[in-house]
C-alpha positions as CSV (number, residue, x, y, z in Angstrom):
1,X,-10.3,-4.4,19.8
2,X,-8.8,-7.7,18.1
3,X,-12.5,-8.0,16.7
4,X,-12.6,-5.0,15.3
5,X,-14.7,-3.2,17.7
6,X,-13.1,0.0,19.1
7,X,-16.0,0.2,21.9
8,X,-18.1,-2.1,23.9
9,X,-20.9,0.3,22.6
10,X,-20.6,-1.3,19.4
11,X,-21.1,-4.9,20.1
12,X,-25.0,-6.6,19.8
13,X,-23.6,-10.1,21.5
14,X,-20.2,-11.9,22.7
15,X,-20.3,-15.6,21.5
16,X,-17.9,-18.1,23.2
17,X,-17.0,-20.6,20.3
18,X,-16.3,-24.6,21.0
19,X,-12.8,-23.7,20.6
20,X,-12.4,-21.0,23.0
21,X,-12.4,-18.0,20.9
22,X,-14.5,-15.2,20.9
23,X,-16.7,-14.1,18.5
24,X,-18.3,-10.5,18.0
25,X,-21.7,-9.6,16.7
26,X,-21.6,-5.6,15.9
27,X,-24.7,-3.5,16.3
28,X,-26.1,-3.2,12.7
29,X,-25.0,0.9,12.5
30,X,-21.8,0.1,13.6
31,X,-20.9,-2.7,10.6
32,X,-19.2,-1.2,7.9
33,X,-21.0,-0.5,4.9
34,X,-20.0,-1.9,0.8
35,X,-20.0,-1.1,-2.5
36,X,-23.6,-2.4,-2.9
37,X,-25.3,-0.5,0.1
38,X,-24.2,2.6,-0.8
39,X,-24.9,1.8,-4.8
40,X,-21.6,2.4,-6.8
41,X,-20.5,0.2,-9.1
42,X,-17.9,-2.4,-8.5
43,X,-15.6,-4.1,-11.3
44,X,-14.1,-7.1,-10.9
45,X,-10.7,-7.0,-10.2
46,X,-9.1,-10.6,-11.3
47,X,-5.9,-12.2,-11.0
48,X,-3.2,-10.8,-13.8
49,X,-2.2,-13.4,-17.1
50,X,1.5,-14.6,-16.7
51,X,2.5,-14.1,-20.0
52,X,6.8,-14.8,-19.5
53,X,8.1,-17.1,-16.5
54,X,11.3,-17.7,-16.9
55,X,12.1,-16.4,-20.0
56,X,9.5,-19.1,-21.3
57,X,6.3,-17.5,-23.5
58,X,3.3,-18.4,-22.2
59,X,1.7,-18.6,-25.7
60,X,-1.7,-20.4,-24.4
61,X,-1.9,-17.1,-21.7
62,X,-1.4,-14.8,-25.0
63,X,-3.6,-16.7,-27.3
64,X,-6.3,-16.5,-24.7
65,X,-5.9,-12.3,-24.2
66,X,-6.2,-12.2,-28.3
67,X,-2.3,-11.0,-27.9
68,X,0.4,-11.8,-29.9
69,X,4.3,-11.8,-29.7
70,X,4.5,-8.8,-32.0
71,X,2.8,-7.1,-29.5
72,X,4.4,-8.9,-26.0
73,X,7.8,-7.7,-27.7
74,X,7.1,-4.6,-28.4
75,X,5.6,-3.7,-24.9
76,X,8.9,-5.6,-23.6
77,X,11.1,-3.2,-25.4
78,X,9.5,-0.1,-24.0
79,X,10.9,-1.3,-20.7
80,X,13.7,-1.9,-22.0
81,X,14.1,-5.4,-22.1
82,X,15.8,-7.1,-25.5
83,X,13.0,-10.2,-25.2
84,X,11.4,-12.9,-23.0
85,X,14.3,-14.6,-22.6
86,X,15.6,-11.5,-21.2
87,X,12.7,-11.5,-18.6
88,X,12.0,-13.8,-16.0
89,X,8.6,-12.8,-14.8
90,X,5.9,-10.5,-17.3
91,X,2.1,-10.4,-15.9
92,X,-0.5,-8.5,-17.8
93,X,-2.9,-7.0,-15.1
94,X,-6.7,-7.0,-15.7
95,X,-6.4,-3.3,-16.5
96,X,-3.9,-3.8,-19.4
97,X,-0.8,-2.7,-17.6
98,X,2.4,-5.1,-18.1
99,X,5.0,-5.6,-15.5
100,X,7.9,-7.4,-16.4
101,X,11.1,-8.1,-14.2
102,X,14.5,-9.5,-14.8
């Protein structure tokens, strides 16, 4: 079960590593099945821009997005923060959302 197979049903071969561990090999039914098999499309998630840390602009992390500070104090002020140096922490996720915290 630590493998990740529920039944012994499931499993094509037991290997006994160097190291003592034991590795599964699942039956090919029972593997699970991803984004590509089953033909939808995936989008690449990616890691969100700091654009504040510690109060501190990160003006190259702006610059890069094509962002400015009109706009990184205007989106600050609809969460009701008076400016960067009023945040400590403000990411821009991949899909455009910002969080910001004090």
């Amino acid at each position: 079960r630590l493998k990740g197979a529920a039944n012994l049903s499931e499993i094509d071969s037991l290997v006994l590593e160097p190291t003592g561990k034991i590795s599964v090999i699942k039956k090919p039914e029972f593997l699970p099945v991803n984004r590509k098999q089953m033909n939808l499309p995936s989008k690449y998630v990616g890691l969100p821009a700091i654009l504040v840390y510690d109060g501190q602009i990160q003006q190259a992390n702006l610059n890069d997005l094509g962002l400015d500070l009109n706009w990184l104090n205007s989106q600050l002020n609809q969460q009701g923060f008076a400016g960067p140096k009023h945040v400590f922490l403000a990411l821009l996720e991949p899909d455009g959302t910002l969080f910001a915290s004090a």
